[in-house]
C-alpha positions in Angstrom: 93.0 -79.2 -168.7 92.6 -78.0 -164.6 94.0 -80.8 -163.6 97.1 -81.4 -166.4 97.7 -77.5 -165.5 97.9 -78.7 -161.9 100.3 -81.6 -162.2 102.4 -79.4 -164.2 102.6 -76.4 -161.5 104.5 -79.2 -159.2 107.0 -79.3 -161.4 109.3 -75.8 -161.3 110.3 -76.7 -165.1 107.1 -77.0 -166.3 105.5 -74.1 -164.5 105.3 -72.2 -168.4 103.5 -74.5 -170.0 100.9 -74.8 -166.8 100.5 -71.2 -167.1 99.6 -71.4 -171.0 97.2 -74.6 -170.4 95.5 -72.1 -168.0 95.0 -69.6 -171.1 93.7 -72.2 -172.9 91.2 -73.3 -170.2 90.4 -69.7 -169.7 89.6 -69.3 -173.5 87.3 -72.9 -173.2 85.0 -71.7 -170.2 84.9 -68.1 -171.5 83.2 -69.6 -175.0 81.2 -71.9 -172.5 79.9 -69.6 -170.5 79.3 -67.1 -173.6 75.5 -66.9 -174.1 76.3 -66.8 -177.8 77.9 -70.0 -177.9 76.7 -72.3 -180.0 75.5 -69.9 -182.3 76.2 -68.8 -185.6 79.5 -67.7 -186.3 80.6 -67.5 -182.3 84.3 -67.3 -182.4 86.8 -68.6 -179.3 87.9 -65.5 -177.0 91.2 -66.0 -178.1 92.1 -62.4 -177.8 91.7 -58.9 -176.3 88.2 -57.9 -178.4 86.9 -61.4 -178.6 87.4 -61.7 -175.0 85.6 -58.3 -173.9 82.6 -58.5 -176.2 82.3 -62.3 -174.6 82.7 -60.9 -170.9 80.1 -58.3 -171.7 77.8 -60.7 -172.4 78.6 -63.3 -169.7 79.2 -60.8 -166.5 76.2 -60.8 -163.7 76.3 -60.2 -160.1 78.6 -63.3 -159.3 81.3 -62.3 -162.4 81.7 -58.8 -162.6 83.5 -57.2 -165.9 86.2 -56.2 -163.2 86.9 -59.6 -162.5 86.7 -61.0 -166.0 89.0 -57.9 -166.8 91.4 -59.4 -164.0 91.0 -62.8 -165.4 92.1 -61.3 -168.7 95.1 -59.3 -167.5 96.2 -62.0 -165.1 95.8 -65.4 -167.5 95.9 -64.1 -170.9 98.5 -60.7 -170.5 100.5 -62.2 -167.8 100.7 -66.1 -167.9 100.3 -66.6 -172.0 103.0 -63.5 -172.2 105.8 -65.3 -169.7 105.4 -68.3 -172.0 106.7 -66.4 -174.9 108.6 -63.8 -173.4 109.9 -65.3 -170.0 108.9 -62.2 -168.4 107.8 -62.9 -164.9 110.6 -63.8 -161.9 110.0 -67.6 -160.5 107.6 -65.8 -157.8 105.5 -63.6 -160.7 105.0 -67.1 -162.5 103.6 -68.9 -159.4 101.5 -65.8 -157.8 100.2 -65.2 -161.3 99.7 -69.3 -161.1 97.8 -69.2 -158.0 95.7 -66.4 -159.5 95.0 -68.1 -162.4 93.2 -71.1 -161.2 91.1 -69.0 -158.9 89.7 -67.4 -162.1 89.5 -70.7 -163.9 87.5 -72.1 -161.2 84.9 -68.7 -161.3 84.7 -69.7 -164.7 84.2 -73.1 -164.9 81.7 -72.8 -162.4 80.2 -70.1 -164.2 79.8 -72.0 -167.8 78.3 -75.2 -166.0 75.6 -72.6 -165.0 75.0 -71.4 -168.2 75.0 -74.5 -170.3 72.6 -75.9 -167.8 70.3 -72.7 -168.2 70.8 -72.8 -172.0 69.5 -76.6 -171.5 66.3 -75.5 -169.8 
């Protein structure tokens, strides 16, 4: 999903649906990196409340709620908004672009360590 997002960002018409591919990502490596996933009824943090109670569990020294908060604000109320709304100016869309891969990286990075500890 990185890298479709990242062939789309070169392209200033498709810079919206790069933004929401982020979201998704975002939502993927958030369940990843959930210590719950896998288990039970563990629902995608698709949303607001899904999406704190999974950064709760998931936040450490590295990944602060602060920045999974940031992460939230910047990806899910900024990025996934503009692609409905069209809110953001062309400079909003990339900064909040630029932004948005820096989280999905934490992330990623993140849920590699936690699968590999859940593996142990």
């Amino acid at each position: 999903m990185t890298r479709l997002a990242a062939r789309l960002n070169t392209e200033p018409e498709s810079r919206d649906a790069a933004g929401e591919i982020i979201w998704g990502a975002t939502v993927h490596a958030v369940s990843a990196a959930d210590p719950e996933h896998g288990t039970g009824e563990h629902m995608a943090p698709n949303n607001i409340r899904r999406f704190n109670a999974a950064a709760n569990r998931i936040a450490n020294s590295e990944l602060t709620i602060a920045d999974l908060q940031d992460c939230l604000t910047n990806n899910q109320g900024g990025r996934h908004n503009h692609f409905y709304h069209g809110n953001l100016t062309e400079r909003g869309l990339r900064d909040r672009l630029t932004i948005g891969f820096a989280h999905l990286r934490r992330l990623i990075r993140t849920a590699a360590d936690s699968l590999a500890a859940s593996e142990q």
